[in-house]
N, C-alpha and C positions, 0 to 999 in steps of 0.2 A: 054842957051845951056846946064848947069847944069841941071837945071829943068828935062829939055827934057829929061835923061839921067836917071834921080829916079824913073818919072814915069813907066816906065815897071819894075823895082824892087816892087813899092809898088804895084802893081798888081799882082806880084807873089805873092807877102810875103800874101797880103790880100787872096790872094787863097788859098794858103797851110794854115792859121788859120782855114779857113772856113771849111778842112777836120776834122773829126773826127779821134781821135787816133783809130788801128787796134783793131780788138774786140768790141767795141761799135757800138751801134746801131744806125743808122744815123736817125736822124729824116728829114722828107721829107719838101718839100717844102709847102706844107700843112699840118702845125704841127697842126691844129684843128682837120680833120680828123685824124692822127698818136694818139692823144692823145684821142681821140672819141673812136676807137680801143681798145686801153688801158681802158677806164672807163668800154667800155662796158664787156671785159674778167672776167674785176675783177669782176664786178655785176654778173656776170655769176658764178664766183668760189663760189661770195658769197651766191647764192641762191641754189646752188647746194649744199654744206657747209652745207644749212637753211634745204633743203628738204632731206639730209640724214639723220640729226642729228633727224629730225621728224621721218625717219622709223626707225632709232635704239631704238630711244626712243620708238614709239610703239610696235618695237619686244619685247624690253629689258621690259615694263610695263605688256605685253600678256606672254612672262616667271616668271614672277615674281609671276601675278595670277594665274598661273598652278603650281608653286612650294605651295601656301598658298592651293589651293583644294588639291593637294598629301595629302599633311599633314591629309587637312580632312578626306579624303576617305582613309588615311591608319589607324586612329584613328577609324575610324568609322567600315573599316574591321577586327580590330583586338579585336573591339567590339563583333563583331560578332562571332568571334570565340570562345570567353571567354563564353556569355552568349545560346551559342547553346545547343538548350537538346531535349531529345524522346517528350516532351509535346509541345514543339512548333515548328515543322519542317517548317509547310506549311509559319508562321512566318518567319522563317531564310530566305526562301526562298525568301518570295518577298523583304526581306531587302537584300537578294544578288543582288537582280535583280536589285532593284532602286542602287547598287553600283557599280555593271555591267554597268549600264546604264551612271552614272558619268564616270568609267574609260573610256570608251567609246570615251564622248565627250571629255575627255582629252586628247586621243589620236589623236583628228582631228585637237585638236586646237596648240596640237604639232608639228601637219604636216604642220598646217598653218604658224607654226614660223619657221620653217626650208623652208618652201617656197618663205617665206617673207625674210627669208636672202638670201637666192639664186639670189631671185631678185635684190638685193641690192647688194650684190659682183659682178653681172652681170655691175650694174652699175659701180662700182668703176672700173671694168674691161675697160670698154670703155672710162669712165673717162680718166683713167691712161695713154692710145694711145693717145688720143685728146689734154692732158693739161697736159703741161710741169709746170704749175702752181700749177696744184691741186696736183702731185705726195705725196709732203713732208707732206698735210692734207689727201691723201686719206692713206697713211699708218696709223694713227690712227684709222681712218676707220673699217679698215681691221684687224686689232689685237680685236678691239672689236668684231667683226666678229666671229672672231675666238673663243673667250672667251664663246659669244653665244651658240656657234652652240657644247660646249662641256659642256655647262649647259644642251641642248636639250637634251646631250645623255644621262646623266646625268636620267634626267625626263623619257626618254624611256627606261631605265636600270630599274627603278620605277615602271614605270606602266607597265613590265613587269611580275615586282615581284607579283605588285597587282593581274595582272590576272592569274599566279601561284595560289595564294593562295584562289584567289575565285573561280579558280577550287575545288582545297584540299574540301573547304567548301562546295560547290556542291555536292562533294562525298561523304560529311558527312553529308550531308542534306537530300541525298536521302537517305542512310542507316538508316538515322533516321528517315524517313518519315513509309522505309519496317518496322521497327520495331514497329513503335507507331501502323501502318497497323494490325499488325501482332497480336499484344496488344490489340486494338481493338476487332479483331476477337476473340482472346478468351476470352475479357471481356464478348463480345454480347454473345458467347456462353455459357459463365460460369452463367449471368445473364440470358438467357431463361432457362438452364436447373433448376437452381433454383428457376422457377418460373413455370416448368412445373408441374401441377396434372394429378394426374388420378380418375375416378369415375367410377361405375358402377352399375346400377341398375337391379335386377333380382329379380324370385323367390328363394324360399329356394333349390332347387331341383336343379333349372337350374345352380346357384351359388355352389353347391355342386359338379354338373358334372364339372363343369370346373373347379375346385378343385383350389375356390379361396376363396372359408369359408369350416370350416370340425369341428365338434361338438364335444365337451368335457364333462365328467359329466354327471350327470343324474345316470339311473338304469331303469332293466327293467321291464314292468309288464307282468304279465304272461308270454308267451314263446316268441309272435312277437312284443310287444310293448316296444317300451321304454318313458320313459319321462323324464322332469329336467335336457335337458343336455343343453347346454350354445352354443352359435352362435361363434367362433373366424375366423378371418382373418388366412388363410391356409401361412405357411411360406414360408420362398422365394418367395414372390410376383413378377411377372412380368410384364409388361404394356401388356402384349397380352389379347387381350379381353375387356383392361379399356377403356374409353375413354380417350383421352389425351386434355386438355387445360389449357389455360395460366391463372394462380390465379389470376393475377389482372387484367385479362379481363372476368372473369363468375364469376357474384358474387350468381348465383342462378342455382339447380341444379334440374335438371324437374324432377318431379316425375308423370310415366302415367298414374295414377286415383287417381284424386284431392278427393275419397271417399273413399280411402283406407288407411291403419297404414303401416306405412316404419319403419323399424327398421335399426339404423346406429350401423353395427357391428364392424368397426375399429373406431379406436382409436382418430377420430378429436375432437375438445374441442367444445362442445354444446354450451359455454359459451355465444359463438362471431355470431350465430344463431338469426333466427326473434322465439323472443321468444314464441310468438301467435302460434307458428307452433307444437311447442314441447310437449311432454305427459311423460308418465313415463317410465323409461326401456331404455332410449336412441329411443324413437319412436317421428316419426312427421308422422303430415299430415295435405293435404293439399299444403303445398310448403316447398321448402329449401333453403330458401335466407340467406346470408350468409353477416355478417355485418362487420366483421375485418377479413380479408384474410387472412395473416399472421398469425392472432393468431389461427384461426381456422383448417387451415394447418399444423400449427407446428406439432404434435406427429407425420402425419403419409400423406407421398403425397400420399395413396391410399386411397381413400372414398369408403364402402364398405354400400350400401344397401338394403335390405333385406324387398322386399314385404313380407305382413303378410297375 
């Protein structure tokens, strides 16, 4: 009769063990499944954990060689600017351009790591709704995030400056381009003029009217004659009437009858002459080739000759 009497106690008391205190999570009647659940979350946090820790690390490795090329491309620009001069513009130039061309792709590849975080805070975003698990790892996360994404600005504050200053350089590249330009032009012109003659071949009479030899000296005989008087180059010579060419492209100067005496009344130096050509008095004939430019030029850029 006792007995009878215990047993619905110990079937209470065995009940109420079998509750869980309030607050705890009851495990189900199928504590393989409950616990299957559970393995699989955590395998979850943990590859999620595995595959963020991969994209920080590939942001964090992709900023890291954008901060080492800065360096180079700001060493390299500020090379540029040191060693820039009138002599080498069209130089500067294509070395702006090949550092142009670097800032460039830095610029794309800084986009790309501000994209790459983007997407990755996207994830911790969703993460953080979904898993009451991941919360306390994705705030690390997200502070690195942060840390990133103000290195990025950091880098574009940078390659800001760069493209500043490869402007500046640009502008100084081209002034120095107009100017070597400009240098030029008056080199080539200072060099043609320097290199321009003149010559001319006439008779004595013709060379008289156009009052480019006029006669010195002498005396006269009887009432209409004169004689003894000397050939000179008339002053202030002008190129009207010469012919004009470049010394060091005529080294011969025609004379129109290979059977006649030429008489050279200014002042070139016979020395530098084909000496087969030459006679006495300052005459040739036959031809006027002419063996050192320069030296035969020197006294006088008018060649003054005088058929006889």
């Amino acid at each position: 009769m006792q007995s009878r009497l215990m047993l619905p106690g110990l079937i209470l008391l065995a009940t109420a063990c079998s509750q869980p205190p309030d607050g705890v999570a009851r495990i189900p009647v199928d504590s393989a499944g409950f616990y299957r659940a559970q393995f699989d979350e955590l395998r979850l946090v943990s590859a999620t954990k595995d595959s963020l820790y991969a994209d920080l690390a590939e942001t964090t490795k992709l900023i890291a060689d954008i901060n080492t090329e800065l360096a180079s491309v700001r060493t390299q620009s500020r090379n540029m600017s040191a060693v820039v001069s009138p002599e080498s513009p069209l130089s500067a130039s294509s070395e702006r351009a090949e550092v142009l061309g670097r800032v460039r792709e830095l610029t794309q590849r800084v986009r790309q790591s501000e994209t790459n975080l983007r997407a990755t805070r996207q994830r911790l975003t969703a993460l953080t709704q979904d898993s009451d698990a991941m919360r306390s790892q994705l705030a690390v996360f997200e502070t690195t995030i942060t840390d990133l994404n103000q290195m990025l600005e950091g880098q574009k504050a940078t390659i800001a400056g760069l493209e500043s200053e490869l402007g500046a350089l640009r502008a100084a590249n081209v002034q120095l381009a107009t100017e070597k330009e400009a240098l030029t032009d008056t080199v080539a012109d200072l060099t043609i003029r320097d290199n321009t003659v003149y010559y001319i071949v006439g008779t004595r009479q013709e060379l008289k009217d156009q009052g480019i030899i006029q006669e010195t000296g002498g005396g006269r005989w009887l009432i209409f004659t004169r004689t003894g008087e000397t050939l000179v180059p008339a002053p202030n010579l002008t190129p009207a009437g010469f012919v004009e060419v470049d010394k060091r492209m005529v080294m011969e100067i025609p004379l129109p009858n290979p059977e006649k005496t030429y008489q050279i009344v200014s002042a070139q130096n016979l020395d530098y002459i084909d000496a087969s050509a030459l006679q006495k008095n300052r005459k040739v004939r036959g031809h006027l080739r002419i063996n050192s430019a320069d030296q035969f030029w020197a006294p006088s850029k008018y060649l003054i000759v005088v058929e006889n």
